[in-house]
Residue, then its C-alpha position, 0 to 999 in steps of 0.5 A: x500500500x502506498x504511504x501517502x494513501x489517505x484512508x476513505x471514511x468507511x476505512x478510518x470508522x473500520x480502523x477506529x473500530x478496530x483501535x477501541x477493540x484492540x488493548x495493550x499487552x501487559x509489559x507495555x501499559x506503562x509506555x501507552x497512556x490512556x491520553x494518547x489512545x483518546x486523542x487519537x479516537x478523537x482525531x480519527x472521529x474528526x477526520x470522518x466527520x469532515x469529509x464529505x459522505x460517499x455517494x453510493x451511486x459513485x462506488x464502482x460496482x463489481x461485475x464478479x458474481x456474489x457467492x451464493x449463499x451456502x445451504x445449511x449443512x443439516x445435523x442429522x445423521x446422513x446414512x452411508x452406504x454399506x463398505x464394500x467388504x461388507x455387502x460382499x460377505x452378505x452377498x456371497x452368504x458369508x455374513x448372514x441376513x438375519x431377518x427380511x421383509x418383502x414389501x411387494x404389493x403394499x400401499x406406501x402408508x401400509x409399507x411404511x408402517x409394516x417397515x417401521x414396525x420390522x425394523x424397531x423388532x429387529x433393532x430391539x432383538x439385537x440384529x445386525x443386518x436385514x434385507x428389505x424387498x421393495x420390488x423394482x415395480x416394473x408391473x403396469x407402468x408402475x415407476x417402483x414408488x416403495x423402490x424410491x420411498x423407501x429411502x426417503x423414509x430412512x432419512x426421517x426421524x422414525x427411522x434415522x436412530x434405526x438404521x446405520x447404513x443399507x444398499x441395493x442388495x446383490x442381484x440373487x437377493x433381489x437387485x435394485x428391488x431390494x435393500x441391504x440395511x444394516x441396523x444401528x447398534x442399541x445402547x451399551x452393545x459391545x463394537 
């Protein structure tokens, strides 16, 4: 910065801001005397009252886009997909289902609760990991709406505490119309 720049009025209310904020370290109080640090907030206050207010229609305007505003990061809980080693152990029968529910021809809200209902039973006995069949809803021009619900539904607090993770299932377990969910564990089991 050049010495010689004066400071803008917005500036010098920036810096006096900034002096009033600021105090001085132990070892130097002797060497700073209150006096000095009111004259000089007097000096600079008298300096911004006598130049003139900046029209806001002379302050050059950016043409660099503003930064949009970033969404709020929510607190829940997001679910991840299951690891790798694991889906495979299920998969190839190494890890064992231990319970499943299939949900085929059912109405969303008598989906919703018969899911609900399973997945509080199993967490509550302990179990680990279940499969949930959803059907891919091929039939009839159906677009698999228990298929995409069903995702939804884990996101919400009914189901959030529940569920530590789910993925679709291998093709022998049902494909894309099924879902791996691993339960959470309940408080005071062991790792």
């Amino acid at each position: 910065m050049a010495k010689d720049r004066k400071l803008s009025p917005e500036e010098r209310v920036l810096w006096s801001k900034v002096a009033k904020s600021t105090r001085p370290l132990p070892q130097h109080m002797g060497q700073m005397k209150a006096l000095d640090l009111f004259l000089a907030e007097q000096q600079a206050a008298e300096e911004a009252s006598r130049e003139p207010p900046v029209n806001p229609a002379k302050i050059p305007i950016s043409h660099q886009p503003l930064p949009m505003p970033q969404k709020p990061q929510p607190s829940l809980k997001q679910h991840q997909p299951l690891e790798r080693p694991v889906k495979r152990k299920i998969a190839k029968g190494r890890l064992p289902l231990e319970a499943r529910i299939d949900l085929h021809g059912l109405y969303q809200d008598e989906a919703h609760d018969l899911l609900l209902d399973f997945l509080v039973r199993a967490h509550m006995r302990g179990l680990r990991h279940v499969l949930v069949i959803t059907g891919k809803g091929s039939s009839m021009g159906s677009e698999g709406a228990l298929k995409r619900a069903a995702p939804l539904w884990f996101s919400k607090p009914d189901f959030r505490y529940l569920i530590s993770s789910y993925e679709s299932a291998a093709q022998h377990h049902g494909g894309e119309g099924a879902l791996y969910i691993r339960l959470a564990r309940r408080p005071g089991d062991g790792p």
